[in-house]
N, C-alpha and C positions, 0 to 999 in steps of 0.2 A: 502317526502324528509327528507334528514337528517334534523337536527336542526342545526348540527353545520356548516351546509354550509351556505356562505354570498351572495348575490345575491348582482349585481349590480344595486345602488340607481337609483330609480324614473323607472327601465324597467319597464314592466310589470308581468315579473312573483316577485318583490319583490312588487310591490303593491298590487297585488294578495294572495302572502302568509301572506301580515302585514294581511288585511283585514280578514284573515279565521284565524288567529292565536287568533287578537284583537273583533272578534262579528261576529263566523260562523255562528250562528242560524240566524242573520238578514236576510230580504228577502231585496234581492241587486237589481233585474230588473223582471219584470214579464210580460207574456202576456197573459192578463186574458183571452182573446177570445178562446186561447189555452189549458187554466189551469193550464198554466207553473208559478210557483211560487222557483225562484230559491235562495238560502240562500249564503252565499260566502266559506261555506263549502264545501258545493257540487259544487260548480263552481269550486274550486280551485282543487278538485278530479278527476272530468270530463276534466277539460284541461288537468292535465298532462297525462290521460290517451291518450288524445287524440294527444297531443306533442309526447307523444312517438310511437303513429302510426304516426306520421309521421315524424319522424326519421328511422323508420323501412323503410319506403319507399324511403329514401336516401335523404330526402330534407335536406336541409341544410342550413345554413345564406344569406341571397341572392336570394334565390329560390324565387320566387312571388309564392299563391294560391289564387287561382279565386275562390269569392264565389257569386251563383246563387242562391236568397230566395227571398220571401218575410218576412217580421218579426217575427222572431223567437229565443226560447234559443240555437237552434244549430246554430243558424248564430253568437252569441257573444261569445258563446263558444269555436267554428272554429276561431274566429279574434283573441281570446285569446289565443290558445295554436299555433299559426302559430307566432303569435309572441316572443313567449317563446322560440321558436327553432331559431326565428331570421331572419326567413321568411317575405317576403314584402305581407302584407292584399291588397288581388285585388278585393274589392267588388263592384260587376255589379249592374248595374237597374234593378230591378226586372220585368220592364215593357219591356225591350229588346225585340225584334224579332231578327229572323235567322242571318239575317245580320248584325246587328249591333254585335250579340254575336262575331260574326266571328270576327269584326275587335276588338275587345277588344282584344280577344284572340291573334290574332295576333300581337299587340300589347304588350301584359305582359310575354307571352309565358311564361302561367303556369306551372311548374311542376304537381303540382295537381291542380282538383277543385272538391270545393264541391255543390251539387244543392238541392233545392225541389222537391218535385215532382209536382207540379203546381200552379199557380198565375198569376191575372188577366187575365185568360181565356186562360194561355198558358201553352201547357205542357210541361217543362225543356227538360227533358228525351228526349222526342222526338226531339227536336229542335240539342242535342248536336250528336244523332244519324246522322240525315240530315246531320251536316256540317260533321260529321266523315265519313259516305256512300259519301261526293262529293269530299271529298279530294282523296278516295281511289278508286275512279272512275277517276278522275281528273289524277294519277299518278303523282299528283307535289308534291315536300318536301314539307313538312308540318311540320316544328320540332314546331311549335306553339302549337301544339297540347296537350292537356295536357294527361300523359302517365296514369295518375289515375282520375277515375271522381267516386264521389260515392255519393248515393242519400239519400236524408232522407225522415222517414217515406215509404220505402221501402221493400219491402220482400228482400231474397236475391237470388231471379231466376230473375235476370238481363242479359238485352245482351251481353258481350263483349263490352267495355272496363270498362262498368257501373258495379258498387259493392254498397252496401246497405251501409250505414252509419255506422250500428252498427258493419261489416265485419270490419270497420277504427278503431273504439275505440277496437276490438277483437286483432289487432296489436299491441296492449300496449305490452302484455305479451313476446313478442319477441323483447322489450328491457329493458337493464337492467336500473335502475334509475338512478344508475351514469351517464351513456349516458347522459342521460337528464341534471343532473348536471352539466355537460363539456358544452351544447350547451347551454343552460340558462348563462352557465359563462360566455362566448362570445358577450351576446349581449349588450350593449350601448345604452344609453337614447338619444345619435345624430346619433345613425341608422337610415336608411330608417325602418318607421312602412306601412305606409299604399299608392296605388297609388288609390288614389279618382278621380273623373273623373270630369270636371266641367257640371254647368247643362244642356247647351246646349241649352240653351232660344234662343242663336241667328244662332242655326245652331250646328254642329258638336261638337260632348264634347271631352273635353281635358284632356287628365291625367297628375297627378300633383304629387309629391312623399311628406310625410310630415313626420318629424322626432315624435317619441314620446316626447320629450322637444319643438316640436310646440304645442301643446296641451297642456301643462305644463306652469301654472305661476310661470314667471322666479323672481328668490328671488332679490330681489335690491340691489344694490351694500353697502357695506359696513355694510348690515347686517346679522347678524346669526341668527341661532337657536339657543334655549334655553331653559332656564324654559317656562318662559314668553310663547314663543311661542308654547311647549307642552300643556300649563295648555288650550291656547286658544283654539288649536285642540280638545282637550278633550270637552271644555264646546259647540264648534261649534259641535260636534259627538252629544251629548246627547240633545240639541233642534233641529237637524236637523232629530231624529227620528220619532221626531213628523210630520212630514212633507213626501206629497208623491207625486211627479212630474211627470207628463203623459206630455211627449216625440211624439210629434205629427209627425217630421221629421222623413224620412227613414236614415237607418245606411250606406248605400252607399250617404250622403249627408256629407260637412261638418261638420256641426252644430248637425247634428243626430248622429252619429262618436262623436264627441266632447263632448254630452253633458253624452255619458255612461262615463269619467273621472270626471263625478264632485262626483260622491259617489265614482268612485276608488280613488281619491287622495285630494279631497277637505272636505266633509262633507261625513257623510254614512246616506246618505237620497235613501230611494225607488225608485226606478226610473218605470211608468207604459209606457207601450208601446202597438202598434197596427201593429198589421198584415201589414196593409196598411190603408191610409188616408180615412175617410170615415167623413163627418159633424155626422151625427146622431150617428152612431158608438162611435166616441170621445165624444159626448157628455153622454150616456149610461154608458163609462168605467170611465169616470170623475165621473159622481154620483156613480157607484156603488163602485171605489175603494176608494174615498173620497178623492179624489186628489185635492192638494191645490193650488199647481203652475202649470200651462201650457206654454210649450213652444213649437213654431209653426211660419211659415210665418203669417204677413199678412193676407194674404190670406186664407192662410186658415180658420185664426180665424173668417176673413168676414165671410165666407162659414158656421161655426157654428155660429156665430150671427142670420144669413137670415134664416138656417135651423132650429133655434129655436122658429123662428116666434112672438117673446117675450114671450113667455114662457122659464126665465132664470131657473128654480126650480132646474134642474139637473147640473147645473153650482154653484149653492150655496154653494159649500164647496169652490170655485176656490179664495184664498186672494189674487192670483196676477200671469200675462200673462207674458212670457215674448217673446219681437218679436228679430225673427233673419232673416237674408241671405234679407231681400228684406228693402226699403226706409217705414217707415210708417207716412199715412196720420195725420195731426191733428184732422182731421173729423174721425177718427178709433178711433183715444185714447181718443176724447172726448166723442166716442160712447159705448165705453168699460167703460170709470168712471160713464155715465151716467146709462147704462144699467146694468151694472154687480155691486154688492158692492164690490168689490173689493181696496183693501188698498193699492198696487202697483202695478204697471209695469214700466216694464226694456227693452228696446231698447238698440241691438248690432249691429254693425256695422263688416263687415270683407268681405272675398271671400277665395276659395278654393287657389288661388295662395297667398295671401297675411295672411290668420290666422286671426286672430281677433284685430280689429284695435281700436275701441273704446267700450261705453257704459256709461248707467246714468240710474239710478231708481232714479223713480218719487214714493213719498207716495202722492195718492191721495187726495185734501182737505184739509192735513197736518193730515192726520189721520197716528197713528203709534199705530198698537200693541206691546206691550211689549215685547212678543216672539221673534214676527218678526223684531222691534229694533234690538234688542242684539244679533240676529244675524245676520243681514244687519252690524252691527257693528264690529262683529267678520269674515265675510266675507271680509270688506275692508280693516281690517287691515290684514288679510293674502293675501293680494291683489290679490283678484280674482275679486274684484267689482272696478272699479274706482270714485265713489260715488255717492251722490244725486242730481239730478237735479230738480228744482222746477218746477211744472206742469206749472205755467205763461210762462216758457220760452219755454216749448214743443208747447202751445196754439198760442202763440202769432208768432212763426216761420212759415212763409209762405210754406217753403219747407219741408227738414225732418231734424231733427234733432239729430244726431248720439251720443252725450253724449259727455262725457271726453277720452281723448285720456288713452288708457291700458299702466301699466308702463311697462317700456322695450320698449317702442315704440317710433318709431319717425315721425312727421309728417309736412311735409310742403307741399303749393300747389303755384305750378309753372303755368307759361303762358303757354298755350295752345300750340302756336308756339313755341315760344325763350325758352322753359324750363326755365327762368328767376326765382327763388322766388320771390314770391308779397306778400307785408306789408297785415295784418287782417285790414278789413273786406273783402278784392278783393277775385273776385270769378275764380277760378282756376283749373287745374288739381290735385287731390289729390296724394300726393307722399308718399312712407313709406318705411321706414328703419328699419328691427327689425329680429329677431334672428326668427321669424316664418315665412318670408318671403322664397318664396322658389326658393333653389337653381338651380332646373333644367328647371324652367320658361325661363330662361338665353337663354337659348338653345332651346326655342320652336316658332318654327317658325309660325311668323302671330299673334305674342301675344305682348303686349304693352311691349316698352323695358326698359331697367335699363339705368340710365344714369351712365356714368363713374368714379361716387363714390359711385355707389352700392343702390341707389332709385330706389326704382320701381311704377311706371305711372299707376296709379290703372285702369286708364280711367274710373274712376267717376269723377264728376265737384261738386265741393264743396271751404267751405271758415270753416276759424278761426274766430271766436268773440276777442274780446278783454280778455274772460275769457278763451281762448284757448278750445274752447265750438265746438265742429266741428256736420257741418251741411251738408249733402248731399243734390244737389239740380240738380244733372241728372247725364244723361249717355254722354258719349262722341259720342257714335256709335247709341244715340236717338235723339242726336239733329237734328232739322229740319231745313231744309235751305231754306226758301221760297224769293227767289228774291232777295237773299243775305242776309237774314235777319237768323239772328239763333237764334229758337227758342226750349225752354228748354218743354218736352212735363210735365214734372212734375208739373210747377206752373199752366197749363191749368189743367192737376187732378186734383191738390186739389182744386181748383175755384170750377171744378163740383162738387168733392165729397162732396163742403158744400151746396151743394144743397138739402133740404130732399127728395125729390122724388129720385135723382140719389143713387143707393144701390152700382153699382159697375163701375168703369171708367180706359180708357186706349187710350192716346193716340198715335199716330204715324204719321209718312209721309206717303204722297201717292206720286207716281213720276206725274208728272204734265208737258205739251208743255212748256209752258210760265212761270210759275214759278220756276222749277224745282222740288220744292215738295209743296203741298197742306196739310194743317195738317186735318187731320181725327181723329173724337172722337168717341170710341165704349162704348158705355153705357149700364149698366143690370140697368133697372129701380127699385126701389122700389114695393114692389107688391102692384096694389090697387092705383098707380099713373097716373092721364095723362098727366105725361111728353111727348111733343113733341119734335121734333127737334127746332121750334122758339121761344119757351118756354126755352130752353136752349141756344140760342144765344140770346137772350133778358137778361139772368140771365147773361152771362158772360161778356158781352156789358160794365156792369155794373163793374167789376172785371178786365179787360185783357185789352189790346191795341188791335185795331182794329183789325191790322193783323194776330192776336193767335187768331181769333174766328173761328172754325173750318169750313172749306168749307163743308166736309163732314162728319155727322153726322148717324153714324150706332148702330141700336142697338139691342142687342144680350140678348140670352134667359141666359147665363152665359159667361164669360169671361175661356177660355183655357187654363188650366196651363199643365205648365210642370210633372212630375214624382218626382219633388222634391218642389210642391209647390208653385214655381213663374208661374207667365205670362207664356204661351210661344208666343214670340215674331213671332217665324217663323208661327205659328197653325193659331194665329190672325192676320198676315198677308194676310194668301192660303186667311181664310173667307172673308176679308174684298176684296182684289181685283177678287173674284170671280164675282165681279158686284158690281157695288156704283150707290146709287141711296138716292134720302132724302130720311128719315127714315126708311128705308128699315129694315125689320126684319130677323135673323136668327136665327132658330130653335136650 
């Protein structure tokens, strides 16, 4: 592109160009598994080749494209150059089957998509054939349909309507770069960027539309840019080289979405990545790339804890975790400072309809590296961190502990019934007000509502400290009601999880004659434990009110998560009411 054209601030094709202008040879995101090692030169070459095919194919601002992968440099490259032309990123689950595809599709009614040619044991190709052969058998309208579908890692003797990948980037040369100019100049930082799907822990996933200035920390009123604020950019770019962050979420997540902006617009730190979630995998690509920072659920980090067996050696470069998208235990973070050396971790709080709500890094023991200081320092003051929380307070909190609320944000928790505000410490529905909250949730029906000045009901239960310290301490749609009594299945977690023998815990209702629901507790033991069933209602006797000790005690070879890393709710339900019996085991 010319030089003397001006993009409009914070899109993404001018973050893009700063980036390959100000440090092209840097390596920006990589998938070692692949050998993909991509620089922001060549990123910034490859998109617009790729923007301009599709402009050649008539997309235009507004258009959604669907993209089908598992993790890959053609899949950030595709979210890149679709949104240069202005187009809405529709990236799918990679774990999808036939059906599901369907209803996506019907749903974003792609102009184009692009796919793999296979992952987790399924093949794209063939799946987008199926629904295309039953629509054309079927003879019903189908304008859902996307009118270009092209594959990667493909030859290019494809069926009808499928095209190779490279067939797409071969479309540059039929248009000219002004084109590209004129539709880059059209787009806007409060555009529709991406429709993300939520996870679908408790059933059917929801798409959610979210501007590129949701992802963006909003500057605070009353201040500018300046020197000051240049010299700090500069000094946060040059220790943040040092640094290389393995990205454990998928990019159709959130928080995996989210966190490829923190080297586009915050620091130009590496970002590593994986195909897909694997314990031993991530922990291989952690030693071999020398990755410093990990960010993951939860759960997953469990998952590489258990799978390392205490053998931490290939974790030893790792200074600090940081957890997103799920509640985490204090028994994980004491297990992480004990286990791991590690100097920090950092707990965020948010969801796909509401954006990122809070956060607080912990320096464990009060250890501070120098490095890592100065730029924890220069991160909060360009306020992308909202600062440190002392490990006492993470320890001592029975529930989970969410950090400091993000500036720009607003946050109050209201009664449960009456919408009421209640005074800190009262435990509440959590409410939030903020420029990331999303606008077409308004309108999605069977989703928690806005109240009539524009709050929205996160339906998590949580409270304020008197230091405005927010703490999640359940779900609204987990509470148990046994015999009218409501109980939070979160504070029976952590009870177990301080159990050493219990490794991984999750409770739920069961529907019950007489009570109405029965709480049930599914336990992965530790390996090498003989945790029983009365061995753990003995332990929690000790911890809980009678009536939170669980009737039914199930215990499982692993707990079920989702495709993006959490529980899933609906999977460990099928197991547990397939038959309840004490201790019963499932494979």
């Amino acid at each position: 592109m010319k030089e003397s054209f001006q993009f409009n601030p914070d899109t993404i094709a001018y973050l893009l160009n700063k980036r390959a202008k100000t440090c092209p040879s840097d390596i920006a995101y990589c998938f070692p598994e692949l050998h993909q090692y991509y620089a922001w030169g060549t990123i910034w070459e490859e998109v617009q080749l790729l923007a301009r095919g599709f402009l050649h194919l008539g997309i235009k601002k507004g258009d959604s494209i669907a993209l089908l992968m598992t993790g890959r440099m053609e899949l950030i490259l595709s979210m890149f150059a679709a949104a240069c032309v202005g187009a809405v990123i529709v990236p799918l689950n990679s774990y999808s089957k036939k059906d599901e595809i369907r209803a996506y599709l019907q749903s974003a009614s792609p102009k184009a998509m692009i796919i793999g040619k296979e992952g987790h044991h399924l093949h794209y190709p063939s799946l987008l054939m199926d629904i295309i052969t039953d629509c054309r058998q079927s003879e019903l309208a189908s304008p859902w349909l996307p009118a270009h579908i092209f594959v990667v890692d493909a030859d290019d003797d494809q069926p009808a309507p499928l095209r190779s990948f490279t067939q797409l980037v071969k479309l540059a040369s039929f248009t000219e770069e002004e084109e590209l100019r004129a539709a880059c100049s059209l787009t806007n930082v409060k555009d529709p960027l991406i429709l993300l799907h939520t996870s679908g822990t408790l059933g059917s996933p929801k798409g959610v539309l979210r501007t590129t200035a949701s992802f963006l920390v909003a500057t605070p009123v009353g201040k500018k840019s300046g020197k000051l604020t240049g010299m700090m950019q500069k000094m946060t770019d040059v220790i943040a080289r040092h640094f290389s962050v393995i990205n454990l979420l998928p990019l159709y997540h959130l928080g995996g979405f989210g966190t490829i902006f923190t080297n586009l617009k915050v620091c130009n730190i590496r970002i590593v990545m994986l195909s897909y979630f694997h314990p031993i995998q991530a922990m291989k690509i952690t030693e071999k790339e020398a990755c410093r920072i990990m960010i993951g659920t939860p759960y997953m980090v469990q998952r590489i804890l258990s799978a390392a067996q205490g053998n931490f050696s290939s974790l030893s470069t790792l200074i600090g975790i940081s957890f997103t998208s799920a509640a985490v235990s204090s028994s994980l973070l004491r297990r992480v400072s004990e286990e791991l050396r590690l100097l920090f971790f950092m707990v965020t709080y948010g969801s796909s309809e509401a954006g990122s709500i809070a956060n607080g890094t912990c320096f464990i023991g009060g250890q501070r590296n120098l490095l890592l200081s100065l730029l924890f320092k220069l991160l909060t003051r360009s306020h992308l961190l909202s600062g440190a929380v002392d490990f006492e307070q993470f320890e001592q909190n029975k529930h989970s502990l969410a950090g400091k609320i993000d500036r720009g944000v607003e946050v109050k928790i209201i009664h449960i019934e009456t919408g009421e505000e209640l005074p800190s410490p009262q435990q509440g529905e959590i409410a939030v007000r903020s420029h990331r909250v999303l606008s077409n949730a308004k309108n999605q029906q069977g989703w928690p509502h806005f109240t009539p000045d524009g709050w929205y009901k996160t339906g998590d239960l949580g409270y304020l400290d008197e230091n405005k310290l927010l703490t999640i301490s359940g779900r609204l749609h987990r509470l148990i009601s046994r015999g009218g009594e409501k109980i939070s299945p979160l504070e029976i977690e952590y009870s177990l999880l301080a159990n050493p023998e219990v490794e991984e815990a999750f409770v739920l209702g069961i529907p019950d004659e007489l009570y109405g629901e029965q709480v049930c507790a599914c336990i992965v033991a530790r390996k090498g434990s003989n945790v029983n069933a009365q061995s753990i209602r003995n332990s929690l006797a000790l911890q809980v009110s009678a009536f939170k000790i669980p009737e039914h005690i199930v215990f499982l070879s692993e707990l079920p998560l989702s495709s993006t890393g959490k529980i899933s709710v609906v999977d460990i339900k099928l197991l547990v009411m397939e038959g309840l019996g004490e201790e019963r085991v499932y494979a």
